[in-house]
C-alpha positions in Angstrom: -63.0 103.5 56.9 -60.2 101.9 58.9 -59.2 98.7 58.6 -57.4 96.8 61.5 -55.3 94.2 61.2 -53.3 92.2 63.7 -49.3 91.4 63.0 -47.9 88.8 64.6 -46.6 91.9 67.4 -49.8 92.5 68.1 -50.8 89.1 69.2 -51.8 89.0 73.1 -51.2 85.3 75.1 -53.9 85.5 78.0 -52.6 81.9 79.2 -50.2 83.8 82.0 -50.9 83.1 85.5 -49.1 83.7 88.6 -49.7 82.1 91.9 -47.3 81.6 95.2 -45.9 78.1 95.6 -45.2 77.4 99.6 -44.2 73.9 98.9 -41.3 75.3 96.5 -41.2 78.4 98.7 -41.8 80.7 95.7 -43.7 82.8 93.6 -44.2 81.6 90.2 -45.5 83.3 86.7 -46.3 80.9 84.1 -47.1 81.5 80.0 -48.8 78.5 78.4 -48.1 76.2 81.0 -44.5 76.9 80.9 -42.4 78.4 84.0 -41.5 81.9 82.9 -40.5 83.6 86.0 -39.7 82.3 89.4 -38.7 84.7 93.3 -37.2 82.2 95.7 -38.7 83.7 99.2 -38.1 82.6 102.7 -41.0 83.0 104.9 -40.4 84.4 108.1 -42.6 85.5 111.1 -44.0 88.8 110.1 -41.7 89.2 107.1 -41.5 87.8 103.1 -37.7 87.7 102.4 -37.2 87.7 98.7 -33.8 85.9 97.8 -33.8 85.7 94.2 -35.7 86.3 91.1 -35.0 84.0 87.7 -36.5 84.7 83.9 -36.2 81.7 81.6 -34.5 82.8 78.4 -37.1 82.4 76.4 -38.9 84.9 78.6 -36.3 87.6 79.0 -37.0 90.9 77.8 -41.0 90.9 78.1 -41.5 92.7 81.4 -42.9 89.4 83.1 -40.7 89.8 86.0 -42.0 93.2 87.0 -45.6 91.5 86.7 -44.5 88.8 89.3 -42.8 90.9 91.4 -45.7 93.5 91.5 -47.8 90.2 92.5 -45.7 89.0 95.2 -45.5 92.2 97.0 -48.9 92.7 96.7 -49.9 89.3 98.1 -47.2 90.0 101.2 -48.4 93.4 102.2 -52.6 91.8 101.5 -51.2 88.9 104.2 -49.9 92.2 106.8 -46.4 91.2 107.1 -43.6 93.1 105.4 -41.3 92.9 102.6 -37.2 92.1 103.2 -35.7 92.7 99.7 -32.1 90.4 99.7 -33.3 90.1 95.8 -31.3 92.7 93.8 -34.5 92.7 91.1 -36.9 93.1 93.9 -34.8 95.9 95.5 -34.7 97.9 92.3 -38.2 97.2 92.1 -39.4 98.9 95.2 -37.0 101.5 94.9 -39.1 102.5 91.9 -42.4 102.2 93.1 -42.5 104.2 96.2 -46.3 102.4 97.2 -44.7 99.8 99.4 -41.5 102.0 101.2 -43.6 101.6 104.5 -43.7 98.0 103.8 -39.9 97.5 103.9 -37.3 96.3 106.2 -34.2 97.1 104.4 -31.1 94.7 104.8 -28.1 96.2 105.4 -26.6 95.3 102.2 -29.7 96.1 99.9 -29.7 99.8 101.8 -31.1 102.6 99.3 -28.9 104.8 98.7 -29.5 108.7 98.4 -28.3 109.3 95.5 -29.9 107.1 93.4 -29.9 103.6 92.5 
């Protein structure tokens, strides 16, 4: 017989929701009612420009970034414009998950390189 038992590491908050802000122009994660994870966007005909993403400190370290991000992209490709990634996070991002390279307009100074990033 096993017995299970759950350590405080083990512990799952389901009270994380994510949702896009227009008014505030960004994308926001929440965890228990607190702002976890914001990505300051500028909305532009046919394009999402993501300017910057921000992780409370209390939040750091958890992943919950990459679970934002992964949303907003998402929800800019589901609305058929495409992605503008000014947002060094967000550039990393996509440079790892290959789904969205024909999604992308690349800016000149967020360029993949060949060689790795």
């Amino acid at each position: 017989m096993t017995e299970n038992t759950v350590s405080t590491e083990d512990q799952f908050t389901p009270d994380v929701s994510t949702f896009r802000n227009d008014k505030l122009h960004r994308y926001e994660l929440h965890v228990g009612g607190k702002l976890a994870v914001h990505i300051r966007f500028m909305d532009k005909p046919g394009h999402v420009d993501f300017i910057h993403t921000e992780t409370a400190e209390e939040f750091q370290g958890q992943g919950l970034a990459n679970v934002l991000v992964h949303f907003a992209l998402d929800d800019v490709v589901a609305a058929g414009k495409r992605i503008i990634p000014h947002c060094p996070f967000t550039a990393r991002y996509l440079r790892q998950h290959e789904v969205y390279t024909q999604c992308i307009d690349w800016p000149e100074e967020a360029a993949p390189t060949l060689l790795g990033t």
